[in-house]
N, C-alpha and C positions, 0 to 999 in steps of 0.2 A: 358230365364229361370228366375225366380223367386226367389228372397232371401228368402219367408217363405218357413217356414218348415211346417211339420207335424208331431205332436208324437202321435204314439199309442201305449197304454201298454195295455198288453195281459196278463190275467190268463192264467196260464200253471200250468200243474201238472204233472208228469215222469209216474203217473200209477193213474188207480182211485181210489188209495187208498192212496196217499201221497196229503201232506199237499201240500196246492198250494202256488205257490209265484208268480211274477210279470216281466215280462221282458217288455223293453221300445223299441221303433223301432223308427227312426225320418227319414224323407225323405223331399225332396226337392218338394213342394208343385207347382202344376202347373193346368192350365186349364181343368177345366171338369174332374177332379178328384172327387172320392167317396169313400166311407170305403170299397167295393169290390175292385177297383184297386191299394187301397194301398195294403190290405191284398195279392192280386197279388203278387204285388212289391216285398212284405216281402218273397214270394214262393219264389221269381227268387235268390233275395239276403236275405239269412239267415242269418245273421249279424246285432247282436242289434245297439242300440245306443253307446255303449261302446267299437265298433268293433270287440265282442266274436260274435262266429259261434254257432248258435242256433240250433237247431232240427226243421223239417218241422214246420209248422202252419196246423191244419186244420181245419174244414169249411163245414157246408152241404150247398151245391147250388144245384139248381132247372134247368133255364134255362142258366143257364152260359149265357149268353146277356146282364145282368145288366136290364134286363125291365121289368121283372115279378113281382116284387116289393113282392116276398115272402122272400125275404133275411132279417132278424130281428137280431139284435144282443144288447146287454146291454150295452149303451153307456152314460157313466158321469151316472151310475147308472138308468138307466131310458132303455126298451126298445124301439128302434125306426127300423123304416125300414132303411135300406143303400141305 
């Protein structure tokens, strides 16, 4: 196991009409990791950085395999594939 971590903060909104805010996720960084298996992660334990129990994540995916390389998300402001 690995001492880095990983944080990712997520925009979330409660409905599409409320103002958005930010919640942080940090997870223990390990091999052959990518922004789909963390976001995983965050499914399995919904629990920020701060140990409050969050509301699912969601997410449109294609081929769930991680290989189709159509997964794109806004990342450090810039979109990139995952």
């Amino acid at each position: 196991m690995s001492d880095r971590t990983v944080r990712l903060n997520i925009e979330r909104r409660d409905n599409p009409n409320s103002k958005p805010y930010w919640e942080e996720f940090e997870h223990q960084w390990r091999h052959g990791m990518n922004n789909i298996s963390e976001l995983q992660d965050i499914a399995v334990n919904q629990v920020d950085s701060h140990g409050k129990q969050t509301m699912q994540i969601t997410y449109d995916s294609h081929c769930q395999e991680e290989v189709c390389g159509s997964y794109v998300m806004r990342i450090n402001d810039r979109w990139a594939e995952a």
